[in-house]
C-alpha positions, -999 to 999 in steps of 0.1 A, spaced: -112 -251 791 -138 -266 765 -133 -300 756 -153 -314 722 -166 -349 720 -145 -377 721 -121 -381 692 -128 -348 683 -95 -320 687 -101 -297 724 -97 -266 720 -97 -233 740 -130 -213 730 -117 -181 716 -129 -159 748 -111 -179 771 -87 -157 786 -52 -179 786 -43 -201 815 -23 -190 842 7 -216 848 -8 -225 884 -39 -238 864 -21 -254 838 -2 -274 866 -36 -286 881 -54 -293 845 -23 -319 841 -19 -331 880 -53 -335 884 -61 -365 861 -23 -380 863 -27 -385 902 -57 -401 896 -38 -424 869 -12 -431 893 -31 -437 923 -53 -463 903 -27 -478 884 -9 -481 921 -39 -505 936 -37 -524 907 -4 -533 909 -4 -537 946 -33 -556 947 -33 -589 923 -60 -603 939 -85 -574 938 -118 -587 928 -129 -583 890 -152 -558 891 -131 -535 912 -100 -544 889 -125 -530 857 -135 -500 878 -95 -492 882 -88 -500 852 -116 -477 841 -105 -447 858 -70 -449 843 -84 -451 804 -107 -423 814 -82 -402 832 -57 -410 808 -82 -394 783 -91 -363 802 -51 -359 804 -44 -362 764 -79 -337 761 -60 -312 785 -22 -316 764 -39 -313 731 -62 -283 744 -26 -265 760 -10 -271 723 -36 -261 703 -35 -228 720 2 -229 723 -2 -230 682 -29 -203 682 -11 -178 703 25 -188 679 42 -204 705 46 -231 687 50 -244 652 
């Protein structure tokens, strides 16, 4: 999957073959676990020093990135392919 710059709309390159299901699944697992598991030690842990609460909280905005990227990507080619409207 290519992903452009940030802000910019992902996309599929146009010879990418199209994603099996099983991939899909772990494009979209991959970075929610991490959100989950992240967002889980912050909420579990009130008193976790600063600097690992800003590392956690990093890896949620970043993984929570990755995961719109991947969605956008899987839409825009859902669009492409006239799967969608």
């Amino acid at each position: 999957m290519h992903v452009t710059p940030r802000g910019a709309r992902p996309v599929l390159a146009p010879d990418e073959p199209p994603l099996a299901l099983e991939q899909v699944a772990h494009e979209l697992r991959t970075p929610l676990a991490a959100i989950r598991s992240a967002a889980e030690i912050l909420a579990d842990h009130p008193d976790l020093p600063a600097d690992s609460r800003a590392r956690f909280t990093r890896v949620v905005l970043d993984e929570g990135r990755r995961l719109h990227a991947r969605i956008e990507a899987l839409l825009e080619t859902g669009i492409r392919a006239g799967l969608i409207r």
